[in-house]
Kinemage of the C-alpha trace (Angstrom):
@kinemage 1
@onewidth
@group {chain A} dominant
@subgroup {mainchain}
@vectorlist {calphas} color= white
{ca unk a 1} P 7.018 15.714 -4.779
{ca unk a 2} L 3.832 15.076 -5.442
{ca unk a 3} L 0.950 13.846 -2.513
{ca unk a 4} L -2.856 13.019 -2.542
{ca unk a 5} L -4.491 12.827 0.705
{ca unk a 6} L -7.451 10.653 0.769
{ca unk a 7} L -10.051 10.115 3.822
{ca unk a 8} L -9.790 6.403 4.884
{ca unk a 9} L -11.901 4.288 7.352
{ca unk a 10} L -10.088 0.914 6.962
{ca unk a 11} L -6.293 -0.505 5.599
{ca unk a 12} L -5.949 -4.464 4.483
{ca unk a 13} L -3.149 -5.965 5.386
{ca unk a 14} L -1.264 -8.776 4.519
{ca unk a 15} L -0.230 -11.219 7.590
{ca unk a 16} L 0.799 -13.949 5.165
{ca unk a 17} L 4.289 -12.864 5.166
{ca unk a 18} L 4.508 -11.139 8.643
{ca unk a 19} L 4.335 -12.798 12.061
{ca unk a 20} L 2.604 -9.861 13.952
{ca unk a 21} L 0.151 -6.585 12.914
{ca unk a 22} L 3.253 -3.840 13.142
{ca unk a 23} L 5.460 -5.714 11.191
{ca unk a 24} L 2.436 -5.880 8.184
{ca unk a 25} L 1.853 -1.985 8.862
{ca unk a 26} L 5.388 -1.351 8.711
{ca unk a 27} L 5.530 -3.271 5.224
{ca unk a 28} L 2.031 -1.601 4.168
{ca unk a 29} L 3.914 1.918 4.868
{ca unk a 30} L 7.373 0.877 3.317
{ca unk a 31} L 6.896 2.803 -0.369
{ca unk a 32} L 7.281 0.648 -3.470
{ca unk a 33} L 9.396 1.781 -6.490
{ca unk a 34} L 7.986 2.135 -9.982
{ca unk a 35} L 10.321 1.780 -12.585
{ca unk a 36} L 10.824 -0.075 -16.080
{ca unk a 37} L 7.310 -1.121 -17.173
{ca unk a 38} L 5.564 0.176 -14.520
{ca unk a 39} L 6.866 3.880 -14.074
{ca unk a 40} L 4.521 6.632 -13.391
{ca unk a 41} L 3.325 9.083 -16.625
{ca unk a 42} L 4.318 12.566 -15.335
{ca unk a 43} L 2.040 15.308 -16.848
{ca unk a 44} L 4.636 18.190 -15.951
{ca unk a 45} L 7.167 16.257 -17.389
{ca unk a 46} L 5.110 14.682 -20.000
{ca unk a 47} L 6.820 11.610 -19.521
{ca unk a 48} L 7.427 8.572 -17.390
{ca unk a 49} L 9.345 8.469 -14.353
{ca unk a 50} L 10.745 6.365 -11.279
{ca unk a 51} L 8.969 6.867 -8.334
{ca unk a 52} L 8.805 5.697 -4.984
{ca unk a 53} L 4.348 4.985 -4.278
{ca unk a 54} L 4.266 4.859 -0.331
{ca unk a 55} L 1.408 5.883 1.642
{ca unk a 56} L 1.629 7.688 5.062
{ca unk a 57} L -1.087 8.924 8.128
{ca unk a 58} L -1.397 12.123 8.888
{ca unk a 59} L -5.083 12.008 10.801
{ca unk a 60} L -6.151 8.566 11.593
{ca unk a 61} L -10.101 8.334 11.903
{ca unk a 62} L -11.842 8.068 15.498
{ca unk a 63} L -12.297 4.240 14.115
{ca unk a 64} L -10.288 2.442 11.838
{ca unk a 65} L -10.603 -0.978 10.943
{ca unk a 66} L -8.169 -3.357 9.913
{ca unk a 67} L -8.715 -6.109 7.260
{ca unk a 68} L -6.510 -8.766 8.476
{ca unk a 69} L -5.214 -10.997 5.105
{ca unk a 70} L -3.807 -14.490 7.252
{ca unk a 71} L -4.579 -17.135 3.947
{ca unk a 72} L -5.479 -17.078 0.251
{ca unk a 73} L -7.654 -19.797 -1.162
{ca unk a 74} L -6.235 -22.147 -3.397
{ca unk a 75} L -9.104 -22.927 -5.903
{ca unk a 76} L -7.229 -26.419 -7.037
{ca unk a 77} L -7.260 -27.939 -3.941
{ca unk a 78} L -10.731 -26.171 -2.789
């Protein structure tokens, strides 16, 4: 299995589809598979390959801000 850890100061999260902030974290956490088209290139393997993408915490920052996504503009009605 392969991991990157990355520093982070802030996560965006979509609150279109969820009705509260831990149900949009738990989606934001959740892992999404690649596969068909979109499968990851695997340089060990030196080819493409299902995987699951899913991003965990393992330190949080002392502050970490939250980019709350409620609406999207429609640019045909303005």
């Amino acid at each position: 299995m392969k991991t990157n850890e990355e520093p982070f100061l802030g996560i965006s999260l979509n609150l279109k589809t969820h009705h509260n902030i831990f149900a949009a974290l738990d989606d934001y956490t959740s892992g999404v598979v690649l596969d068909g088209d979109n499968k990851y290139f695997c340089e060990k393997y030196d080819k493409k390959i299902t995987v699951v993408k899913k991003y965990e915490f393992k330190k949080l920052p002392k502050q970490l801000v939250f980019t709350l996504n409620r609406f999207e503009f429609n640019y045909n009605l303005g």
